[in-house]
N, C-alpha and C positions, 0 to 999 in steps of 0.2 A: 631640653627641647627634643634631644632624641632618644630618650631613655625606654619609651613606648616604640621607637621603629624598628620593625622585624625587617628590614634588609642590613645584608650581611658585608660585612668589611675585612678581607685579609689585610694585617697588620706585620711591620716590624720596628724595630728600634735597635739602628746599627750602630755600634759601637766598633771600636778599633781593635777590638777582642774578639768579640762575640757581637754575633747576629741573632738578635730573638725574636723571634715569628711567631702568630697569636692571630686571632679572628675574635671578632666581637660581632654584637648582634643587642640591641636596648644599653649598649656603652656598658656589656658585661663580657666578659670573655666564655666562648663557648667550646674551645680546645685548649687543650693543653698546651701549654708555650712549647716550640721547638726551639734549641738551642744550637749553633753551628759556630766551629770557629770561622773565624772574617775572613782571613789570612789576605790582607788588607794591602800589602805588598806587592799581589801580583794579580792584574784585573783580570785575566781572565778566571784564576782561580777564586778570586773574589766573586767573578760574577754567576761562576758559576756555582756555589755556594748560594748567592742571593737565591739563583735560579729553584736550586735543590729546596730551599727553606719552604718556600710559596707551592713549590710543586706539594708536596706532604702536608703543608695547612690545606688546599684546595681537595686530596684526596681524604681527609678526613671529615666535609664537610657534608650535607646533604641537599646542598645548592650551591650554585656558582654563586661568589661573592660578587655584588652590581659592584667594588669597584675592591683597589691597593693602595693603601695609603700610610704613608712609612715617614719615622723620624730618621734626617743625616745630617752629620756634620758638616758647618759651614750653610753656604746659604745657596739652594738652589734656586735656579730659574724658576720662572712661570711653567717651564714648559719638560721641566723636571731633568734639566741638563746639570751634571755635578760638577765641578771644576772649582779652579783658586788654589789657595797656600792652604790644605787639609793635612795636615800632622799626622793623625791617625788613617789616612786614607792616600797614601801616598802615591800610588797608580792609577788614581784620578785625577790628576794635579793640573792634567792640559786638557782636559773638559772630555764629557762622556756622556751621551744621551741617554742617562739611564732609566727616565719614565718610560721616554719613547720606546724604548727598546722593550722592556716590561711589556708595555701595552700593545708590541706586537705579538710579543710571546704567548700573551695569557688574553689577551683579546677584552680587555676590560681597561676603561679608566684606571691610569695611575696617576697618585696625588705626594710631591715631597718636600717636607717641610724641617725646619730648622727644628730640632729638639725644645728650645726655650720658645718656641712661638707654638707649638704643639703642647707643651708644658699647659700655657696661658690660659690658651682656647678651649682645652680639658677644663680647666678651675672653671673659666665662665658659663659652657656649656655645660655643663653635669656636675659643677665641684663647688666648691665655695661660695661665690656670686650668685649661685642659685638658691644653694643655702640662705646666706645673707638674706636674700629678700622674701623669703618664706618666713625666716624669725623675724624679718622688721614688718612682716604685714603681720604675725600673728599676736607682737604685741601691740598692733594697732597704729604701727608707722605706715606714712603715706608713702613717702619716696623709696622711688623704684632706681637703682643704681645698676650700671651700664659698662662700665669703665672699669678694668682690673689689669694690672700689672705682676707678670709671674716672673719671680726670681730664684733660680737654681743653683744652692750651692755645694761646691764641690770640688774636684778639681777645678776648674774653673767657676766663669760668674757669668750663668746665664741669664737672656731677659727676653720675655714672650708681651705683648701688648696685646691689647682685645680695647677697641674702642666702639664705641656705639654698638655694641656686639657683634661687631667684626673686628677679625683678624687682622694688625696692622703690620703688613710683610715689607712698606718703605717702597723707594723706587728700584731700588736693588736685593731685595728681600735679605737686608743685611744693616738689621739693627739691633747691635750690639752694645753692652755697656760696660764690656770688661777694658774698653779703650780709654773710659773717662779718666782724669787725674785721680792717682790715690790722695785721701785724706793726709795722709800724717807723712807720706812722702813724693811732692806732688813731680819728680822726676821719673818714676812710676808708674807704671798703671794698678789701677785699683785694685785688678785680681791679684796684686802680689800679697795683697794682705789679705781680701778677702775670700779666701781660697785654702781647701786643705795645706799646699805648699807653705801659705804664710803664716799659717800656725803653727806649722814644724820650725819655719825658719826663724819666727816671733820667737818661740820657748828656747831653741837652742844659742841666740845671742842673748837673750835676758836671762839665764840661768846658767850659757856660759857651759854646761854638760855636753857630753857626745851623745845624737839622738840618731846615730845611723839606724839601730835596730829600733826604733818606737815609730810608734802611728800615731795618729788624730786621736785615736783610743786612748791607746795609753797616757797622752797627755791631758786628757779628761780624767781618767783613773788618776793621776799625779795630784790633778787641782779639787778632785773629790777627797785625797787622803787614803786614798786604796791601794794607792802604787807609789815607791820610794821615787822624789825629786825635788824639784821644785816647785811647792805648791802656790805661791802667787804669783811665780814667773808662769806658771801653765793659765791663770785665772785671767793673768794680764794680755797673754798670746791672743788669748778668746776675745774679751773685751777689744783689743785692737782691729781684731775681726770685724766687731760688732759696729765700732764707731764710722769704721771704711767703711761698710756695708751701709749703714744709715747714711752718710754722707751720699754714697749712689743713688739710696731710695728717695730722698727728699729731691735731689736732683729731678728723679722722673718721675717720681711725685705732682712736682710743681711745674712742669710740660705735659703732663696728660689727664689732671683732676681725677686719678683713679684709685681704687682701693690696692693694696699690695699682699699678693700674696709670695709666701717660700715656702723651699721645702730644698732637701739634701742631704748626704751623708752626714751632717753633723748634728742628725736632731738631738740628741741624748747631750750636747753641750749647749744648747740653746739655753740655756738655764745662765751661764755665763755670756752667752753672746747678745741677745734678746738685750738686757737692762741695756747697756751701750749703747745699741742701735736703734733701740729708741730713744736714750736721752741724745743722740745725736737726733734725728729726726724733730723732734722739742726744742733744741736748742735756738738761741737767738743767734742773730749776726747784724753786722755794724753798719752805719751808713757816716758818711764823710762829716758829718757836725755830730760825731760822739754819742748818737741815738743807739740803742739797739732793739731791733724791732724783731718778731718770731721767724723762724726761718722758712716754714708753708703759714700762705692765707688762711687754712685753715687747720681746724683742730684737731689731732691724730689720735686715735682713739686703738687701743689694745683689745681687737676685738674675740682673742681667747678668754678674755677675762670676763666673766658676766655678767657684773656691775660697767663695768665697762662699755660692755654690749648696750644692755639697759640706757645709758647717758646715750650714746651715739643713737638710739631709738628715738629718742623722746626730743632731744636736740634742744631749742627754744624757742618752742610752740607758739603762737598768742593767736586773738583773731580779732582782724581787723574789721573796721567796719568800712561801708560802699558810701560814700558820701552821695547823698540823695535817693536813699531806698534803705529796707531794712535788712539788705543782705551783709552778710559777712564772710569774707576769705581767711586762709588759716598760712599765717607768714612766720616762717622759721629762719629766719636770720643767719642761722650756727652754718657757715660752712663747713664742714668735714667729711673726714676718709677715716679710712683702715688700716690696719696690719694685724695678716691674720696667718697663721700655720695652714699649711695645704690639709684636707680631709682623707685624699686621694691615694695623697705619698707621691710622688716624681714621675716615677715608673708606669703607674696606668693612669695618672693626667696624662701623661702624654699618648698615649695609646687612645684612651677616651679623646683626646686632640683630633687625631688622626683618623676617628672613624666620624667624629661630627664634622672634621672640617671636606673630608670626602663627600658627605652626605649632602652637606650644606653646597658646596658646589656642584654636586648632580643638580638638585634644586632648582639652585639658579638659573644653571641653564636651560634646562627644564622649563622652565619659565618664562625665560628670554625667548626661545623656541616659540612657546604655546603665544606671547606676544604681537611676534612678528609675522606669526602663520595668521593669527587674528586680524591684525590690520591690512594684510596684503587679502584678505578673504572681503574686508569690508571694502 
């Protein structure tokens, strides 16, 4: 949608570390990223850092950016105020007007949004969803799909919604699915497994080893036979992954009829985690007289695969006829979705999030504006 618009978006994606700063302009980045530690600890030195980042994208630019629009942990307001239980941002923790503050400083729209709902709205706007319906129109599908679910794994398990191609930010713009029950321990929450953490902690009680000095790496190098361990205690860590994960997705799956995308530091084990989390997703489940019926109404379709793709295209076509004329409509029956790897990678979905979803609400109010001046004119 905004791939062709020449106005300009300073960007960041604040981390607990590091603050990285960037401008885009058609959902491409036109500066170099600036890098800044957080130092996350102490707000003013934090803010002032925010401050410094923005100052330096705006002087390298050759127009004022029409607005700012940044990923932060946890879930802001509407009105871009920080606050809540923030781990990694802990001088924020009794609320802080940080758009507002922004938008007196630099005199421009600030826009702030959770990372996994900027994730989302990047895939649907510019990423995958767009994709999608450009390959099921060119091989001749009619359905136009609307609906996508972004999920981000990594240290944690985030999750971004886009419904009817909007952004769904909830009543509290805090809709999270790292809270659901874990699959295989449901005293838990899901991220304990599906989460870097839980594959460290999966490998080192299934194999029983000391894994202080290993990473998520290494224990992919183990389960590939590259590095000394336990090779199906590492296979099995992933797959545990994979099943908890699929268990989330069907969950919100089957509350939003959307396609699901991911993406995270673990893509190079995805090779083990993927089979799982989709034969969970496939899987049946019970009902009280001994039935077992599929676990989504509809068909879930592996949409990296291309044969795959192909099936979810083509669906189960027929055409019916108009009883009392010689028309005919074209009724496909097959309900189904997706799951498909991000195009993007995490990092600039979200950044593409953050200047579409900027852009998109200049727009609208824009809009609202030209409305209301309309009818007060009539």
């Amino acid at each position: 949608m905004y791939r062709f618009d020449t106005r300009t978006v300073a960007t960041l994606d604040a981390g607990g570390t590091n603050l990285v700063f960037g401008a885009m302009r058609s959902c491409k980045f036109i500066t170099e990223p600036i890098t800044l530690p957080s130092k996350a600890h102490n707000l003013e030195e934090c803010l002032g850092q925010i401050v410094s980042g923005f100052e330096q994208i705006f002087a390298r630019l050759d127009e004022k950016p029409v607005a700012i629009s940044f990923a932060f942990p946890g879930a802001p307001d509407q009105q871009g105020v920080i606050g809540g239980d923030l781990i990694n941002f802990p001088s924020f923790r009794d609320g802080f007007a940080l758009g507002p503050y922004l938008e007196e400083k630099f005199q421009v729209p600030v826009f702030i949004n959770n990372d996994g709902d900027l994730f989302a709205y990047g895939e649907a706007k510019a990423g995958v969803l767009q994709d999608i319906n450009r390959r099921v129109a060119a091989l001749g599908g009619k359905r136009v799909y609307h609906n996508l679910v972004g999920f981000t794994f990594g240290t944690g398990l985030g999750l971004g919604e886009v419904i009817n191609d909007q952004l769904n930010r909830g009543n509290n713009a805090c809709i999270e699915v790292c809270f659901l029950r874990n699959r295989l321990n449901p005293e838990l929450l899901c991220e304990e497994n599906a989460s870097i953490r839980g594959v460290m902690r999966e490998y080192r009680e299934l194999s029983g080893l000391d894994t202080e000095d290993m990473t998520p790496y290494d224990v992919f190098l183990v389960a590939e036979g590259r590095k000394e361990g336990d090779t199906e205690a590492a296979k099995e860590a992933f797959a545990r992954f994979g099943k908890v994960a699929g268990d989330v997705i069907a969950q919100v799956i089957t509350l939003t009829d959307a396609i699901a995308v991911y993406a995270g530091g673990l893509a190079e084990a995805m090779k083990y985690i993927k089979p799982a989390m989709l034969q969970e997703i496939r899987s049946k489940i019970g009902m009280a007289d001994g039935r077992q019926v599929d676990r989504l109404l509809m068909k879930v379709f592996d949409l990296d695969d291309e044969g795959e793709f192909a099936q979810f295209v083509v669906g189960d076509s027929r055409q019916l006829k108009v009883p009392g004329s010689t028309r005919t409509v074209t009724y496909d029956p097959m309900r189904r979705t997706g799951l498909i790897k991000s195009k993007l990678g995490a990092s600039k979905a979200i950044f593409v999030g953050a200047y579409s979803y900027a852009l998109a609400r200049i727009d609208a109010e824009a809009n609202a504006f030209a409305t209301k001046r309309d009818f007060v004119t009539d």
